[in-house]
DOBAKE-363573 format. One record per residue (C-alpha): x, y, z; residue number from 1. Coordinates in nm, 3 decimals, decimal comma. Each point is the difference from the previous one (the first is absolute). Layout:
N
xx: X | yy: Y | zz: Z | n: NUM
...
//
This chain:
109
xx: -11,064 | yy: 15,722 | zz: 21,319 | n: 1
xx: -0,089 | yy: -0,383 | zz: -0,114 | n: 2
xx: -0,040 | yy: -0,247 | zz: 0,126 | n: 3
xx: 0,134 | yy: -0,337 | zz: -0,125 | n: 4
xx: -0,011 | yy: -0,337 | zz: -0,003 | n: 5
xx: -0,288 | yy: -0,208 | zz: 0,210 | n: 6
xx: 0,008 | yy: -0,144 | zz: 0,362 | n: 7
xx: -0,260 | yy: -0,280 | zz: 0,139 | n: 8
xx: -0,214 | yy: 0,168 | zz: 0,294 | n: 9
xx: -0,308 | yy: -0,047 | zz: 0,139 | n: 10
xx: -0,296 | yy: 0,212 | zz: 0,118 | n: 11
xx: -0,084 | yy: -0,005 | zz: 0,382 | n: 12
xx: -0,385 | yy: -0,012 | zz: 0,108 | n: 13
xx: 0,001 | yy: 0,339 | zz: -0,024 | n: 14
xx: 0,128 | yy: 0,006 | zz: -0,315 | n: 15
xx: 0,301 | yy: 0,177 | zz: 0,060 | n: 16
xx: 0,334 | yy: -0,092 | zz: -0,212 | n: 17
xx: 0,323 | yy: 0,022 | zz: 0,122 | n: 18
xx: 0,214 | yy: 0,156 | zz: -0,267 | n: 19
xx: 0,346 | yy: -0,148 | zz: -0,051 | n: 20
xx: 0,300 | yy: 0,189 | zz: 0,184 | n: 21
xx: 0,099 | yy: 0,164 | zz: -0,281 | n: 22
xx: -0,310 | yy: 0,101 | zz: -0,107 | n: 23
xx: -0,074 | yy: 0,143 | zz: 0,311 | n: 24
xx: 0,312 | yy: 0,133 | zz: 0,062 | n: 25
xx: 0,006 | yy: 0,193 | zz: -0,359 | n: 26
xx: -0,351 | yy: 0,139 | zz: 0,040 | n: 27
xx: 0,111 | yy: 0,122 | zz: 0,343 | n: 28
xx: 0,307 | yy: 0,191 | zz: -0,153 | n: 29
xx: -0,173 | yy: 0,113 | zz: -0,344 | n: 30
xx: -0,370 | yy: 0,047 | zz: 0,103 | n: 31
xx: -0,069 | yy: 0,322 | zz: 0,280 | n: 32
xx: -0,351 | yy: -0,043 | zz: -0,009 | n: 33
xx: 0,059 | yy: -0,321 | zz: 0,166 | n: 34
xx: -0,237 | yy: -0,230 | zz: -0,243 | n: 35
xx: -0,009 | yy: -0,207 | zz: -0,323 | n: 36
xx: -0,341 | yy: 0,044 | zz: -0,218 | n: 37
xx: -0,163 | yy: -0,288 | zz: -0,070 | n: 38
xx: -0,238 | yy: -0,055 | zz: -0,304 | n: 39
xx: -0,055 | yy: -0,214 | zz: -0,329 | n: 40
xx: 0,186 | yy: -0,064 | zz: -0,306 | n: 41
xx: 0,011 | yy: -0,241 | zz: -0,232 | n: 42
xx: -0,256 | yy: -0,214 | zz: 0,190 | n: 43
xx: 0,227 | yy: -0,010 | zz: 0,292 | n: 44
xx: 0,039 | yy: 0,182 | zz: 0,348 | n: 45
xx: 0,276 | yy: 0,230 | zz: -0,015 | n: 46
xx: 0,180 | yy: 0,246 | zz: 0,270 | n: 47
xx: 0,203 | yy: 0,314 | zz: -0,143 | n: 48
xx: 0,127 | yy: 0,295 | zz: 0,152 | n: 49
xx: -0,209 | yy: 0,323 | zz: 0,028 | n: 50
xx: 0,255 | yy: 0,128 | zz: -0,269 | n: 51
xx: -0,066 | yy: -0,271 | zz: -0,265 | n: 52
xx: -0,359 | yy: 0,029 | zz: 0,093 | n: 53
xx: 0,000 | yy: 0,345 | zz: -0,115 | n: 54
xx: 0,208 | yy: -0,042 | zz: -0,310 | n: 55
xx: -0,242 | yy: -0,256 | zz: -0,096 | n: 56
xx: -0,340 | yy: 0,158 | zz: 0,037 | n: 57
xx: 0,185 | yy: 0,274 | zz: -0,185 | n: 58
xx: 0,085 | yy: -0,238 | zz: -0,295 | n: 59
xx: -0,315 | yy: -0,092 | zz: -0,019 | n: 60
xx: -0,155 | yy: 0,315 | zz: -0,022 | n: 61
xx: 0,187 | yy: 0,142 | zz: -0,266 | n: 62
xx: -0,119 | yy: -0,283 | zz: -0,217 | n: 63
xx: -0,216 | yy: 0,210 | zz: -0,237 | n: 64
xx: -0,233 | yy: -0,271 | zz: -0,136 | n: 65
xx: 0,007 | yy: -0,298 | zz: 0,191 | n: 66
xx: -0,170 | yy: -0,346 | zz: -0,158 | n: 67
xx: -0,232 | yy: -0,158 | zz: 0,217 | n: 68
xx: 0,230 | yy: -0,271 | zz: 0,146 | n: 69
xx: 0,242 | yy: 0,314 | zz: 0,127 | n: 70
xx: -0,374 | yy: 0,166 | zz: 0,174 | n: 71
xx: -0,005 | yy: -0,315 | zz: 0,166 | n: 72
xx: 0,326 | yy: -0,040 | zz: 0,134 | n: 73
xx: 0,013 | yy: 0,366 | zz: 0,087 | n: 74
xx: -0,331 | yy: -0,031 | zz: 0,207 | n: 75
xx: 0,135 | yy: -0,319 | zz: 0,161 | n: 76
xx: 0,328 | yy: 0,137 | zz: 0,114 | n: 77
xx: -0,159 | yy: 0,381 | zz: 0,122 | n: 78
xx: -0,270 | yy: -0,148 | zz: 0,133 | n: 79
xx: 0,175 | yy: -0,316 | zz: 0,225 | n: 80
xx: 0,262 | yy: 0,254 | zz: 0,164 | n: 81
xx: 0,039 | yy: -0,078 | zz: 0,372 | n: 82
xx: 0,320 | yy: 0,156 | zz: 0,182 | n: 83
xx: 0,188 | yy: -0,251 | zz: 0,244 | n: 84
xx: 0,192 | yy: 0,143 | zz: 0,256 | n: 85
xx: 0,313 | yy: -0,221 | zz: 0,092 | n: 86
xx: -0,006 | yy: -0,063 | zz: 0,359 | n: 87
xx: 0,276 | yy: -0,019 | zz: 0,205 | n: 88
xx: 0,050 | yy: -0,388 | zz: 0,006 | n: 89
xx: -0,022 | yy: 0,012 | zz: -0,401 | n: 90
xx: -0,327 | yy: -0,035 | zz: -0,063 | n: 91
xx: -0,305 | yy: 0,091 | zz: -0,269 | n: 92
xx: -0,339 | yy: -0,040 | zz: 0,048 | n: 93
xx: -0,149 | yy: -0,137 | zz: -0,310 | n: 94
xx: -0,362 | yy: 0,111 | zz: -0,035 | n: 95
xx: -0,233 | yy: -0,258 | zz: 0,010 | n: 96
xx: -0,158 | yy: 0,117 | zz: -0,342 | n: 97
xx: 0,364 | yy: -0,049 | zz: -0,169 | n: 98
xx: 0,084 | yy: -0,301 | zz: 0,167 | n: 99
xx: -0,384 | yy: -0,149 | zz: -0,177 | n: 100
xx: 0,112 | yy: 0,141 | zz: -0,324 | n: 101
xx: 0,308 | yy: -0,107 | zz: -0,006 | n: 102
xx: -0,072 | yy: -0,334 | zz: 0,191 | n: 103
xx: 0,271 | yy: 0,023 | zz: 0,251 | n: 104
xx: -0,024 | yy: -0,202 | zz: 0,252 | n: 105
xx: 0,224 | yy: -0,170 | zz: 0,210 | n: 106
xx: 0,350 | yy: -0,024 | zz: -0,177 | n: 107
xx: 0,080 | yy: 0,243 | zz: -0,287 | n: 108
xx: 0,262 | yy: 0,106 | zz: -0,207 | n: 109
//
């Protein structure tokens, strides 16, 4: 599954995003565990499926000698994993620790 294309949204108080419909929808016909991963890539906040989680760590493991820039990047993205359950209304929690990395606040995209 991916997911295309960007929508304007904004983060609640809580710091909850409401995915768009079809996000939602797709990750509610394609995902059983009920939950995008959310980490770091890139510099930016990212949410993937447990699937494309796995293929990814994966990927990165079978890198047999990694520079130092590809350490870093594979640290960052292990270490910043934080699974979001979608609630029933559409919802993801961002963690606050993501949300200061990648300084979302209010609207995103």
């Amino acid at each position: 599954m991916l997911f295309l294309g960007s929508a304007d949204r904004s983060l609640d108080d809580k710091g909850r995003l409401i995915l768009p419909p079809e996000f939602r929808d797709a990750i509610r016909e394609n995902v059983p565990e009920g939950y995008v991963v959310l980490t770091i890539y890139g510099n930016q906040v990212i949410g993937i499926t447990p699937a494309q989680w796995e293929h990814a760590v994966n990927e990165f493991m079978s890198v047999k000698a990694p520079d130092k820039d590809m350490e870093e990047e594979m640290l960052l993205f292990t270490s910043c994993y934080a699974k979001a359950p979608v609630s029933k209304q559409g919802r993801i929690a961002i963690p606050a620790t993501l949300r200061k990395y990648g300084r979302l606040e209010g609207n995103v995209q």
